[in-house]
N, C-alpha and C positions, 0 to 999 in steps of 0.2 A: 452457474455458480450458485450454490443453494446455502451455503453458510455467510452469517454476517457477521462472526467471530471476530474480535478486533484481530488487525493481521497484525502487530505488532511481535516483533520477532526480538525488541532490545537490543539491536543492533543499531543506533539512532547516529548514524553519518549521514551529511546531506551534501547533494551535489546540486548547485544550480537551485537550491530549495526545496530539492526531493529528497525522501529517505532513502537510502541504499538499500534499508534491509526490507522495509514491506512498498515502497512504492510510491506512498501518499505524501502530498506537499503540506507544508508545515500548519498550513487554513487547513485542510482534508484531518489533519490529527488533532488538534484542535474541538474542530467541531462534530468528529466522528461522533459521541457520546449522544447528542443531538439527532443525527441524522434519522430518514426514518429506515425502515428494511430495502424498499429501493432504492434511497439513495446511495446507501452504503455497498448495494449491490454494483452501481456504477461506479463509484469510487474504487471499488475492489478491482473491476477491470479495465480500468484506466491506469490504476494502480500495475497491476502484471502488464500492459503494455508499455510503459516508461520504465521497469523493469527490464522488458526485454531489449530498449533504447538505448539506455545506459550499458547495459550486459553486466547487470547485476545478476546474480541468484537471486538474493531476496528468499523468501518461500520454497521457491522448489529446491530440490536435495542434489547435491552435486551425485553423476551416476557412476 
């Protein structure tokens, strides 16, 4: 993962505390702004795994 683009996609539903649409918990958005490049890079793929938990889309494109 080579982008630290905020993933926010405005889809802001939360489940259990988590975004639906990019992934990250309500501290994770918060303080993204903050973080530095690697942290934001873990948070990113933490983020698509609690995505794929929930079976959200989120980010990726329905095919």
């Amino acid at each position: 993962m080579s982008s630290t683009k905020d993933p926010c996609i405005s889809l802001c539903k939360f489940t259990d505390d988590i975004c639906v649409g990019c992934g990250r918990s309500k501290g994770e958005i918060k303080a993204w702004k903050k973080l530095d490049k690697t942290d934001k890079r873990t948070v990113l793929a933490e983020a698509a795994l609690r995505l794929i938990k929930l079976g959200a889309t989120g980010r990726r494109k329905a095919k």
